[in-house]
C-alpha positions as CSV (number, residue, x, y, z in Angstrom):
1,X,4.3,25.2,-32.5
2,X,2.1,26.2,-29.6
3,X,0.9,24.4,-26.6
4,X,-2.7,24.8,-25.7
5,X,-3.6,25.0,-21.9
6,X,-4.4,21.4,-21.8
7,X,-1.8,20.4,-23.2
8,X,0.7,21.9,-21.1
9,X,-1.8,20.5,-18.0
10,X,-1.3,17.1,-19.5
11,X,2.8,17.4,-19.5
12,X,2.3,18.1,-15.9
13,X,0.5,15.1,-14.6
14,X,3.3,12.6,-14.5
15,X,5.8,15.0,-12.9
16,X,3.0,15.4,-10.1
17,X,2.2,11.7,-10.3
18,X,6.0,11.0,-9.5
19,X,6.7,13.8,-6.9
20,X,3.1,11.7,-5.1
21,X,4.7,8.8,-6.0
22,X,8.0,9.3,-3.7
23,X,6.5,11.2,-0.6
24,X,4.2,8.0,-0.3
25,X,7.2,6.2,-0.3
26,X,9.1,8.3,2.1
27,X,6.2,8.3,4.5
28,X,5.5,4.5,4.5
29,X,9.8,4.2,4.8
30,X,9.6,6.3,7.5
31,X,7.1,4.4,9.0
32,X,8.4,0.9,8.7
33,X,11.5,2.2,10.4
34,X,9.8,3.7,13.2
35,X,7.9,0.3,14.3
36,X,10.9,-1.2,13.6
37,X,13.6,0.2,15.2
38,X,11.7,3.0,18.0
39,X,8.8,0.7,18.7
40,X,10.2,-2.5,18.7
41,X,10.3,-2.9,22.7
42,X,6.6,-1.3,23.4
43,X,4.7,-4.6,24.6
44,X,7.4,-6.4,25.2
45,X,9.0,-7.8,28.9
46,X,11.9,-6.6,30.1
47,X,12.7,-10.7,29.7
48,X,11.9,-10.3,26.1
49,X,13.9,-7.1,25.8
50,X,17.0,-9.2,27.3
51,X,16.3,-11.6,24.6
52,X,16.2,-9.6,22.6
53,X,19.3,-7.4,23.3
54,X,21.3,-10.8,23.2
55,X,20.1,-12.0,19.6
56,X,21.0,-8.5,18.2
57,X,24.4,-8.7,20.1
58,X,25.5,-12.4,19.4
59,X,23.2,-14.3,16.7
60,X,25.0,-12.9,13.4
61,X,28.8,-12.9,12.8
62,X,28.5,-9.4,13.9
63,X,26.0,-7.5,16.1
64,X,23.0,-5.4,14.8
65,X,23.7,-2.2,15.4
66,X,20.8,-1.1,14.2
67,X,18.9,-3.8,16.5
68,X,21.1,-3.1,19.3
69,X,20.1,0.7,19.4
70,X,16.2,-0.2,19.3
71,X,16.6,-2.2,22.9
72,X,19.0,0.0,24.6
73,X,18.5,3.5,26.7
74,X,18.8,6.2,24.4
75,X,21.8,7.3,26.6
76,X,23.9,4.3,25.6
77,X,25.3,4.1,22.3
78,X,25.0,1.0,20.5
79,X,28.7,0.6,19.8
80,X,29.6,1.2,23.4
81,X,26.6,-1.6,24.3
82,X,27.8,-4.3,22.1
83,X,31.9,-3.6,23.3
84,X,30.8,-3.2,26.9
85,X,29.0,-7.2,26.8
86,X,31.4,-8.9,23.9
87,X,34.8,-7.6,25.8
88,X,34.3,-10.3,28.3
89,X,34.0,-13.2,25.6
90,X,36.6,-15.3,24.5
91,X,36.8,-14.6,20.8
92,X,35.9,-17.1,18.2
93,X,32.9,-18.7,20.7
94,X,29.7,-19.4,20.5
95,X,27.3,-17.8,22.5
96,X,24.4,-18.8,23.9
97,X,21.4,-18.2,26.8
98,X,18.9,-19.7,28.8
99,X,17.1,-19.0,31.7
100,X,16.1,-15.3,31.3
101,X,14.3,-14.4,34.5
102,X,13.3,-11.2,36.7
103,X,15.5,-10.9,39.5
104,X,14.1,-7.7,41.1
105,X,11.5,-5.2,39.9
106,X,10.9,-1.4,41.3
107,X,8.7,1.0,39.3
108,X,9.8,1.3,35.7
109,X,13.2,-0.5,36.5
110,X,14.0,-3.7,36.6
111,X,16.9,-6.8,37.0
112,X,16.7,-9.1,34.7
113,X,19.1,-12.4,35.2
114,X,20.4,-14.6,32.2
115,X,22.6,-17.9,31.8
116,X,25.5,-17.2,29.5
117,X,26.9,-19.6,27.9
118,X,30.5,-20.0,25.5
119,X,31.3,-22.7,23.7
120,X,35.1,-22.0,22.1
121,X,35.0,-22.9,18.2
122,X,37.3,-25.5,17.5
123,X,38.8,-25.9,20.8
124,X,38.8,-28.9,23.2
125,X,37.9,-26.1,25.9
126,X,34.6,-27.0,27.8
127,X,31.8,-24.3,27.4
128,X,31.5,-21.6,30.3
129,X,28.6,-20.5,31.7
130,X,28.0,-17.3,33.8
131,X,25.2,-15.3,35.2
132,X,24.6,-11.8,33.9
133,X,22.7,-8.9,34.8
134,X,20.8,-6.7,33.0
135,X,19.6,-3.4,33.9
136,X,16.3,-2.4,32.2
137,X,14.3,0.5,32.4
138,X,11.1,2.0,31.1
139,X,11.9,4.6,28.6
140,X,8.4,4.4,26.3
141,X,9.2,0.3,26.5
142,X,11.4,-1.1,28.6
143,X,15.4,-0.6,27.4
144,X,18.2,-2.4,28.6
145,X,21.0,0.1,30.1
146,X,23.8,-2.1,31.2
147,X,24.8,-5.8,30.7
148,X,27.5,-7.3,33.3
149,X,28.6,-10.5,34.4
150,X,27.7,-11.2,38.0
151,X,30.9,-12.0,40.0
């Protein structure tokens, strides 16, 4: 049996259907994760970044890595970030903020101030709060690059 010419055109359609099918996918995936995880600071305050640096690092059970590593200075890795601002909390705690203001502002960096707060998890310890400052800086949206207690 013998295939005519548009026959054998016909065979080919969904193989090109499906190859069209999967780059569209792999372009609009590639997409979605750039807004999410490059752009996410681009509009946003270096207050906002703070925020949002904190909710990556303390809302879940475990930090957002992925989160993490869209606020941060592309010179500090995510894993570093969330040890380097967790090795100061008491373990089983809840964490909490308020209070997230500008302290001090040059061109493209700034000092951003926050209210820490732990509450121990089944413990009759009082919460402690502490100040912390934040480095941020404007890297194409403004990144945080260090977290520290103030002393």
């Amino acid at each position: 049996m013998t295939t005519t010419p548009a026959q054998a055109g016909r065979s080919r359609v969904p193989a090109v259907f499906a190859v069209l099918g999967i780059l569209a996918a792999l372009i609009a995936g590639g997409t979605v994760y750039y807004t999410q995880f490059y752009k996410v600071t681009a509009g946003d305050t270096p207050e906002r970044v703070v925020e949002k640096f904190l909710t990556a690092v303390f809302a879940d059970d475990e930090p957002d890595l992925a989160q993490v590593g869209a606020v941060i200075c592309d010179d500090w890795d995510p894993a570093a970030a969330v040890q380097r601002t967790t090795s100061t909390i008491r373990a089983n705690s809840h964490v909490s903020w308020q209070d997230i203001i500008r302290l001090s502002s040059e061109e493209g960096r700034v000092v951003v101030e926050a209210t820490i707060t732990v509450t121990p998890i089944g413990d009759e310890d009082p919460s402690d709060a502490q100040g912390w400052a934040f480095g941020v800086v404007d890297e194409d949206g403004w990144r945080v690059c260090d977290a520290r207690p103030i002393v």
